[in-house]
Backbone bond lengths (Angstrom), bond angles and torsions (degrees), N, CA, C in turn:
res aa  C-N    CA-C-N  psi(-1)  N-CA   C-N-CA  omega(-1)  CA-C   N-CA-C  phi
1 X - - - 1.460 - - 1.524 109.07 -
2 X 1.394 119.69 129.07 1.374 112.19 -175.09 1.638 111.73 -63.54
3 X 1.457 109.46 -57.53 1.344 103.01 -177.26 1.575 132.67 -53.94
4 X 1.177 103.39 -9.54 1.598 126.07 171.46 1.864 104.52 -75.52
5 X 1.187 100.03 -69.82 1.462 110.82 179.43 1.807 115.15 -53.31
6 X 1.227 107.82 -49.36 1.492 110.01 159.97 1.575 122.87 -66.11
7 X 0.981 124.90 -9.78 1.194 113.00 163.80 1.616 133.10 -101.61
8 X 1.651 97.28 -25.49 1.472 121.00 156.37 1.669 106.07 -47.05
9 X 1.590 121.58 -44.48 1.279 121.73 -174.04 1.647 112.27 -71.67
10 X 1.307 97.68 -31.79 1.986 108.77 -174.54 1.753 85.28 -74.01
11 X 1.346 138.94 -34.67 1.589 121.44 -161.82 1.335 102.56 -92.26
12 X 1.666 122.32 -0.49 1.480 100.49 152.02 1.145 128.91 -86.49
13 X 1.908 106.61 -13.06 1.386 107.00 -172.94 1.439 118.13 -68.16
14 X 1.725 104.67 -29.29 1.109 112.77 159.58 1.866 134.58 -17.38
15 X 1.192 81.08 -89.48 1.400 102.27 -178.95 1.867 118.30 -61.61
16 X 1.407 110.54 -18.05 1.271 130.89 -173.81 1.640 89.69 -87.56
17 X 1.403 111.46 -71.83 1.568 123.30 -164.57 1.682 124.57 79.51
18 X 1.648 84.91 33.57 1.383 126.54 -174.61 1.409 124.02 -85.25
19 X 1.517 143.43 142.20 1.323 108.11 175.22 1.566 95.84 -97.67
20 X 1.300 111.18 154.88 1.445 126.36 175.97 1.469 108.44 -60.07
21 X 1.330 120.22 168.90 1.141 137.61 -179.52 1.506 104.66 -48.06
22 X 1.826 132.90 151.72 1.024 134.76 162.70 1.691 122.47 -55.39
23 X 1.484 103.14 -35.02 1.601 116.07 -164.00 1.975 89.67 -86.75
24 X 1.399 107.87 108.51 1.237 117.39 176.62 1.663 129.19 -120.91
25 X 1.447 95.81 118.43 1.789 95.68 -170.88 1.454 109.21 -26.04
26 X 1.324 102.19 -167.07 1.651 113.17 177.50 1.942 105.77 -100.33
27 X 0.976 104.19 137.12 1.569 125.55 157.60 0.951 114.99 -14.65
28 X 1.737 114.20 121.82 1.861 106.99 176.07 1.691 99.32 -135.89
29 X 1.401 102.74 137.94 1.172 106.34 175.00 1.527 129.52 -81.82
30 X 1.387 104.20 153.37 1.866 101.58 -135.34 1.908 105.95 -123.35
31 X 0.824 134.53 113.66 1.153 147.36 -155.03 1.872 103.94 -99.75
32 X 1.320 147.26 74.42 1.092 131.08 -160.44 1.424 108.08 -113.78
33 X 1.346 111.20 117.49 1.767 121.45 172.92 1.769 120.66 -82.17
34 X 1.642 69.73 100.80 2.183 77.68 173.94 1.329 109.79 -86.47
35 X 1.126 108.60 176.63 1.910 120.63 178.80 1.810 110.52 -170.08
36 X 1.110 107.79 157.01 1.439 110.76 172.38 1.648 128.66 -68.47
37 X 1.367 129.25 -165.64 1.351 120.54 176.30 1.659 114.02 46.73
38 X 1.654 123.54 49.26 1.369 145.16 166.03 1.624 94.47 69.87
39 X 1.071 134.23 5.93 2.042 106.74 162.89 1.342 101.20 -62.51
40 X 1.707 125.61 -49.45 1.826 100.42 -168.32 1.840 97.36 -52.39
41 X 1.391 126.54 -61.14 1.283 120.85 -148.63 1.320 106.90 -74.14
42 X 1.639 129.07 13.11 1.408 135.83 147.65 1.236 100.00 -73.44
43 X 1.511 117.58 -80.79 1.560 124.21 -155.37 0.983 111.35 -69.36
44 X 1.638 137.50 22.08 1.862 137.53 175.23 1.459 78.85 -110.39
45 X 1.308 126.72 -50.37 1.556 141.58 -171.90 1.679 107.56 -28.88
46 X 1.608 104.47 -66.86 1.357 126.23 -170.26 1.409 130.93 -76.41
47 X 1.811 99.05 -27.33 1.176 111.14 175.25 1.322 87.08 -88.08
48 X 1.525 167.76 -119.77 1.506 167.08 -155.14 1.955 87.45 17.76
49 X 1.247 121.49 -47.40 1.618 120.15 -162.20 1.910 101.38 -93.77
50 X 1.024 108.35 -9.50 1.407 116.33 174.47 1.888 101.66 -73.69
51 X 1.145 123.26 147.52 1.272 132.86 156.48 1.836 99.15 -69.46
52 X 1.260 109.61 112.50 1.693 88.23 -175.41 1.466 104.54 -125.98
53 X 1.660 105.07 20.69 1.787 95.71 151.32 1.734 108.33 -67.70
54 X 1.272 127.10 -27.09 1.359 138.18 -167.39 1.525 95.52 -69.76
55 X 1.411 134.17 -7.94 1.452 119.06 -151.17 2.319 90.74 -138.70
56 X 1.185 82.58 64.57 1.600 77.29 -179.77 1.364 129.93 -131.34
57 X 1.604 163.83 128.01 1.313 87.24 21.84 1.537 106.56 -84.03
58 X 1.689 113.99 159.22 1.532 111.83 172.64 1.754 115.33 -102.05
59 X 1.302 103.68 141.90 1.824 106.99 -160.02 1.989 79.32 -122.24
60 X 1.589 99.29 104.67 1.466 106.44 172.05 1.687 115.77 -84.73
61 X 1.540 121.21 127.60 1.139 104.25 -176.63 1.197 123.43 -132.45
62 X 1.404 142.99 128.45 1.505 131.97 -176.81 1.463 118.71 -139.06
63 X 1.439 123.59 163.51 1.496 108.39 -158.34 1.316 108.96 -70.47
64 X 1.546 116.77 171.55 1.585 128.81 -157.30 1.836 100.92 -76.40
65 X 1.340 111.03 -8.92 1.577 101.79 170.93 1.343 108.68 -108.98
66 X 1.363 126.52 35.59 1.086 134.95 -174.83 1.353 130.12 -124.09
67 X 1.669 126.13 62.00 0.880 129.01 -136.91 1.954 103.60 -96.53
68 X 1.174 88.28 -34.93 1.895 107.24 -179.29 1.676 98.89 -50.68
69 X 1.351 137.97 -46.42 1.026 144.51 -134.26 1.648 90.56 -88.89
70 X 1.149 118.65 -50.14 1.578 135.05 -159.08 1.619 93.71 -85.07
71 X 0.898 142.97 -22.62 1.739 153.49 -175.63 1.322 96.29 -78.71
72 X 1.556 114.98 -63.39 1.563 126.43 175.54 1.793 101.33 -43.30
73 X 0.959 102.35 -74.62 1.795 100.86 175.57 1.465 120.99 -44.77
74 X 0.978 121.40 -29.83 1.171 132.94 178.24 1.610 103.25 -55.76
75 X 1.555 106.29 -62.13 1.414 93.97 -175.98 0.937 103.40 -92.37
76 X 1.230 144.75 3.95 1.694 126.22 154.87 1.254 109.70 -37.13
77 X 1.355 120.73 -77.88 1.377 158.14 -161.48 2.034 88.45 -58.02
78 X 1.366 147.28 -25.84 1.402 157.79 159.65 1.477 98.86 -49.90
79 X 1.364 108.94 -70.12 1.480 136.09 -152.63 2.088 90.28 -56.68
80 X 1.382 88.29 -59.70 1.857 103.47 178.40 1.703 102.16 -28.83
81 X 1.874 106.94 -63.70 0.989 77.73 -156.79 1.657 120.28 -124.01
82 X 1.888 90.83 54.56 1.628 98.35 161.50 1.441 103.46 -99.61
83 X 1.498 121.44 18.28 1.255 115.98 161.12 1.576 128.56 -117.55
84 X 1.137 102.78 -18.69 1.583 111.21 -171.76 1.998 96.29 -127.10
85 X 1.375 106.37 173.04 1.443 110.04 -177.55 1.290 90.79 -80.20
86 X 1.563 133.15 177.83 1.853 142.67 120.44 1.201 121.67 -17.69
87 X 1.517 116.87 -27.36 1.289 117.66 -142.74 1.829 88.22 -101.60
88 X 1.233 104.97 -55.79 1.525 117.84 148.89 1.570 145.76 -3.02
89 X 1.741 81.84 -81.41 1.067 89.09 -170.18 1.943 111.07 -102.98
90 X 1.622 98.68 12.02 1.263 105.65 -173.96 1.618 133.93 52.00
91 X 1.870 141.40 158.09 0.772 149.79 -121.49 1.028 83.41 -97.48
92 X 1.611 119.90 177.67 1.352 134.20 164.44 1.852 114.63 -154.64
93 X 1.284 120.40 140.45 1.417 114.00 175.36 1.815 110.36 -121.06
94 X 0.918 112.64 177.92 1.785 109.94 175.53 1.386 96.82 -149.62
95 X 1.552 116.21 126.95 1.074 116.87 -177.49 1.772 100.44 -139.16
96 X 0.860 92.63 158.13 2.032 99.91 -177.33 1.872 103.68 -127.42
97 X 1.505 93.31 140.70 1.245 132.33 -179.97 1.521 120.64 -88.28
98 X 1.423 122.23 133.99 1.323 111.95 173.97 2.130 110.17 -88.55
99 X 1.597 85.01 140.30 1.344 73.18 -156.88 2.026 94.58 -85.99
100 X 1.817 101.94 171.58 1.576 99.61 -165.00 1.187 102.52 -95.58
101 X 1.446 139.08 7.79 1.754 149.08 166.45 1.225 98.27 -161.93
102 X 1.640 90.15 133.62 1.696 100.28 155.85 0.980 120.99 -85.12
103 X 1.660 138.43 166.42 1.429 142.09 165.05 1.841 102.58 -41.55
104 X 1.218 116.15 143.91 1.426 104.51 -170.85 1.151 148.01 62.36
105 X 1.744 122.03 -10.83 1.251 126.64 -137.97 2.178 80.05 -110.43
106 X 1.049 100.31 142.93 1.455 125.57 171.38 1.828 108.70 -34.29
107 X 1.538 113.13 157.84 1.473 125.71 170.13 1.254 105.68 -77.08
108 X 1.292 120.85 -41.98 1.295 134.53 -158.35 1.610 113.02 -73.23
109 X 1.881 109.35 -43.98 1.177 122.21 -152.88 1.531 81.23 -99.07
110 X 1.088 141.27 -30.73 1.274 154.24 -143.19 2.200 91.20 -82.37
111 X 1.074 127.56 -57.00 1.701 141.27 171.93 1.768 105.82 -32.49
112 X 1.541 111.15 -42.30 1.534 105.84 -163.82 2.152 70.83 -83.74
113 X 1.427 137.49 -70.83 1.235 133.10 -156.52 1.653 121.93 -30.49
114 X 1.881 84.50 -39.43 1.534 93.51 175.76 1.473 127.35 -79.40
115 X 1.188 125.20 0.41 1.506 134.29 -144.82 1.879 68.62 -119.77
116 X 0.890 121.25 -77.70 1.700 111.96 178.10 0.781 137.25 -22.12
117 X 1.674 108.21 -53.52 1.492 112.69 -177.54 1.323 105.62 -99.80
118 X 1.520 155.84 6.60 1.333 128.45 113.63 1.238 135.59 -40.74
119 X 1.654 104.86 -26.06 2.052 92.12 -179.16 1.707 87.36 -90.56
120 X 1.142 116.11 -28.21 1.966 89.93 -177.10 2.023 96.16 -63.71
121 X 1.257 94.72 -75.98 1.854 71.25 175.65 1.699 131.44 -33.20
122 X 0.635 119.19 -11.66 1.691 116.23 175.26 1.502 110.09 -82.21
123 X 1.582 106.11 -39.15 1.248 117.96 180.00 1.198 104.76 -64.09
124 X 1.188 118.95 -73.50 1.480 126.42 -175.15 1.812 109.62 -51.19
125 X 1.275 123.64 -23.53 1.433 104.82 172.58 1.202 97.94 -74.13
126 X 1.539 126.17 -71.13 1.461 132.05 -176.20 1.799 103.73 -22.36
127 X 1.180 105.46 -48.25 1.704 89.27 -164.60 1.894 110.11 -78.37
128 X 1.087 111.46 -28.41 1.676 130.47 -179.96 1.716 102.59 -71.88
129 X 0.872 107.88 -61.81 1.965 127.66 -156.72 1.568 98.98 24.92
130 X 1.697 85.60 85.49 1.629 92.23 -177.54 1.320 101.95 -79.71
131 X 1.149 118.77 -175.51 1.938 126.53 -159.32 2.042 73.14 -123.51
132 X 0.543 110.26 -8.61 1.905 89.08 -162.71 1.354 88.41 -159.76
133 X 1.326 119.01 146.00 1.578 155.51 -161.87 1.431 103.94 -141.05
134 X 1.436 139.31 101.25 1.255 140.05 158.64 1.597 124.23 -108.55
135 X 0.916 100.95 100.52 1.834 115.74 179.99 1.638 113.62 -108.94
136 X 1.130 95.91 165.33 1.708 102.57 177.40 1.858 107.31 -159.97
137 X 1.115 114.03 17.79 1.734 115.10 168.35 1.321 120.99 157.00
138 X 1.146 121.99 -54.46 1.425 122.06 -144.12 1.792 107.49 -76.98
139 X 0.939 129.03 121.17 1.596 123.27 -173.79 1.380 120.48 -35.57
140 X 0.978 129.41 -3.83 1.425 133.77 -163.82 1.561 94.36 -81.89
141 X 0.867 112.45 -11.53 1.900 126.56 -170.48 1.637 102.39 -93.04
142 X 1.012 114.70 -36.61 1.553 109.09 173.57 1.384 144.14 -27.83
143 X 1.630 96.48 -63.21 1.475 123.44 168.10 1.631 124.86 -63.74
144 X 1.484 108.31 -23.50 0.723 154.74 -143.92 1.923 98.09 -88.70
145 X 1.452 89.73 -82.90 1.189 105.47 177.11 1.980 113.66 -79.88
146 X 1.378 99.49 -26.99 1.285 95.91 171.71 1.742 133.13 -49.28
147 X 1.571 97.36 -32.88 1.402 114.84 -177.05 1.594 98.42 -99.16
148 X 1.415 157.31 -36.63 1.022 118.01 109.33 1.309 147.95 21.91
149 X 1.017 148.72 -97.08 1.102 149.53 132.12 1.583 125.40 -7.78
150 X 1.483 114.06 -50.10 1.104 127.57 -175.42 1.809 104.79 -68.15
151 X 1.535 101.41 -41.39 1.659 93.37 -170.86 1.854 105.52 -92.30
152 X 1.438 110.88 12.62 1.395 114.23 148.54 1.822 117.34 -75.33
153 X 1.123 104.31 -53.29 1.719 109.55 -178.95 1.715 95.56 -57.87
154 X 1.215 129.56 -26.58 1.353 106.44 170.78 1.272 112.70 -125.30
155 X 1.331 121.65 71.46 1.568 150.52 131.83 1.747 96.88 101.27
156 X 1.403 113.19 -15.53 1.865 112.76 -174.46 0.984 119.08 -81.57
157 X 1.736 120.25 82.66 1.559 134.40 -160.48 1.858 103.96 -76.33
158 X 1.648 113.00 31.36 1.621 95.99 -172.57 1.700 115.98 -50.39
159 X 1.789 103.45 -55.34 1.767 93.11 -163.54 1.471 89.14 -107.46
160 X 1.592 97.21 164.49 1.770 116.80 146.68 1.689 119.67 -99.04
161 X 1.407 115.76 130.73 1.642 84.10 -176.29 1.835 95.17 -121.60
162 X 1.512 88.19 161.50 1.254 113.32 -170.20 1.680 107.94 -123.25
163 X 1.527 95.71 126.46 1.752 100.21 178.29 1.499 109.62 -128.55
164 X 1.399 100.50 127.33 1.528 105.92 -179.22 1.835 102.98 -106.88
165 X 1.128 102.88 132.14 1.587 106.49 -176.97 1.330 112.50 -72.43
166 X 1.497 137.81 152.45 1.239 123.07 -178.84 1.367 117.30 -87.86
167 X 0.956 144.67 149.10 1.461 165.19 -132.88 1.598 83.87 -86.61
168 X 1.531 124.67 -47.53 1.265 87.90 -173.93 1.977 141.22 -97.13
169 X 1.991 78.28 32.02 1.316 86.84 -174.57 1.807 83.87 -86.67
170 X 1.271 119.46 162.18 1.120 142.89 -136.41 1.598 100.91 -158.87
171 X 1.282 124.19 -97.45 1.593 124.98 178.50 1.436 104.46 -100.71
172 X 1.256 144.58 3.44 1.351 130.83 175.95 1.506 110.20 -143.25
173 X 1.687 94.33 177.80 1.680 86.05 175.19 1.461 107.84 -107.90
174 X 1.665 112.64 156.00 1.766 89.24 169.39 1.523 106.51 -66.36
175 X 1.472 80.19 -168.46 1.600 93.91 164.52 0.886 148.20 -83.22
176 X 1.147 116.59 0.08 1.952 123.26 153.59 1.468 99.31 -97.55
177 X 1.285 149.95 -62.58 1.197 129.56 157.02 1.799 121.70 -8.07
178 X 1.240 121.08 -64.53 1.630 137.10 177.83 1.418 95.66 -48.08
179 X 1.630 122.16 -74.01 1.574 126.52 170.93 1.021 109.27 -33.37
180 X 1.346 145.88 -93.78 1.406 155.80 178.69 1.529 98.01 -30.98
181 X 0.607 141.59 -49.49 1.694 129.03 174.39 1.438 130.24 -77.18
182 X 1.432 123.43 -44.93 1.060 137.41 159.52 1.769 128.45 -31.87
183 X 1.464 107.55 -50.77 1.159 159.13 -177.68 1.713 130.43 -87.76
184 X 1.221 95.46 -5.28 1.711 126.19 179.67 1.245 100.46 47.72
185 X 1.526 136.59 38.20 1.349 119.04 -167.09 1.722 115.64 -117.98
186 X 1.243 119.87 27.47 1.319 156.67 143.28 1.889 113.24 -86.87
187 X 1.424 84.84 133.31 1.519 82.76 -170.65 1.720 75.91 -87.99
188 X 1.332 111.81 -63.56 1.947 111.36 -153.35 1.636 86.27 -113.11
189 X 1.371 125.33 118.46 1.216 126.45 162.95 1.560 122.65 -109.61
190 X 1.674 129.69 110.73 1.135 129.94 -148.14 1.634 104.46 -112.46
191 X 1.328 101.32 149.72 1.841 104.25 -176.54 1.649 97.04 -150.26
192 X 1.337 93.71 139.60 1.672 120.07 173.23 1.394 113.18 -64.14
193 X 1.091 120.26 -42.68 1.310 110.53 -168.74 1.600 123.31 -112.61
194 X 1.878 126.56 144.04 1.372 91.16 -129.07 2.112 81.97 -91.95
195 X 1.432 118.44 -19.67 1.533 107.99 158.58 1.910 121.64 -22.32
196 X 1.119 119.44 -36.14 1.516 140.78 -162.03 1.948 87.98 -88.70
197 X 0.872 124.52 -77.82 1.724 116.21 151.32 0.814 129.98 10.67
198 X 1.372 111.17 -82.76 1.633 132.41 174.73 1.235 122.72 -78.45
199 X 1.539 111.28 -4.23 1.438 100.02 148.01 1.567 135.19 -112.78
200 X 1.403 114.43 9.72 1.185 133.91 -145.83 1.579 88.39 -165.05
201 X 1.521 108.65 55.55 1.995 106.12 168.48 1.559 129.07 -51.27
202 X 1.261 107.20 -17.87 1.474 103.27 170.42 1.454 117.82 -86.34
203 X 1.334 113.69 -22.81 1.669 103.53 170.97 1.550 116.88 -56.77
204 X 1.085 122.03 -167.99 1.357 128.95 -168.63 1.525 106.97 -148.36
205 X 1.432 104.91 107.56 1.790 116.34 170.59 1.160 118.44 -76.79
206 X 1.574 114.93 122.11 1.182 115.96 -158.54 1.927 88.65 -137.12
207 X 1.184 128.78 9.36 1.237 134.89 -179.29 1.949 106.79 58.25
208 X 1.238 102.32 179.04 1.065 110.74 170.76 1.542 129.38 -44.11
209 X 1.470 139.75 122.88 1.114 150.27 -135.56 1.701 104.88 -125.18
210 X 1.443 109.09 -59.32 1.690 115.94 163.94 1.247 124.68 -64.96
């Protein structure tokens, strides 16, 4: 799978802090799930160390009460391109998600929220069919990747997704991390710390990332 293999190549650059080879596959379009409580200021973090002409166009997305997160991207995506052309560093969109519980909001009332925000995610994959899925926590990634996943089990290989755990998981995974693993629905699932390894052998230790 390319996006597997290309990203296997970005997790040595990692650890190297190397730039990759000049001769570079072709362009895949990049699907990245922000969230509040420091995942955006991880995942602007990680992608800055990504080669991210390789990752284009990118469709940034975070839930519909989530306005800070998409602002942050905003000037990411500024910063991009007082250094490189458009042409470069390729397009970008920001789109927001309805989320499937609010902070506080009921079990009960919470079933009609969730039934929503899977068909807006379906929509929104269907209309994107990003090649690559990059998450690192916040639930908004669930639905997300769930349907994903889902239109792999029935033969529609569009994305691969990739989850990097946040730095401050430590001995466990969250809970979309746990899902996504549990559930085989991570193609490459990555963790900082190498305790997180040894308990969770299919992830991939790649040490500290920030």
């Amino acid at each position: 799978m390319i996006a597997g293999s290309l990203f296997s190549s970005e997790r040595q650059s990692f650890l190297s802090r190397k730039p990759l080879h000049s001769k570079s596959p072709r362009s895949l379009s990049t699907l990245i799930v922000l969230g509040s409580g420091g995942h955006t200021a991880e995942m602007l973090n990680l992608f800055y160390v990504l080669q991210t002409k390789r990752f284009k166009p990118r469709y940034y997305i975070a839930a519909a009460t989530d306005n800070m997160s998409l602002q942050k991207a905003h000037v990411f995506e500024d910063s991009l391109l007082g250094k490189e052309t458009l042409e470069e560093v390729g397009g970008a969109e920001f789109l927001q998600i309805y989320r499937s519980r609010e902070v506080g909001q009921s079990y009960i009332t919470s079933v009609g929220t969730t039934l929503v925000a899977v068909a807006h995610a379906l929509w929104l994959m269907i209309k994107i069919r990003p090649q690559v899925i990059l998450c690192n926590g916040p639930g908004t990634c669930i639905p997300l990747c769930a349907i994903a996943f889902l239109f792999k089990v029935l033969g529609i290989k569009w994305s691969s997704i990739f989850y990097v755990e946040s730095i401050a998981r430590v001995r466990k995974l969250s809970l979309s991390g746990l899902l996504l693993y549990k559930l085989h629905m991570a193609d490459q699932l990555f963790v900082q710390w190498p305790q997180l390894k040894e308990k969770y052998p299919r992830a991939h230790y790649v040490g500290r990332l920030m």
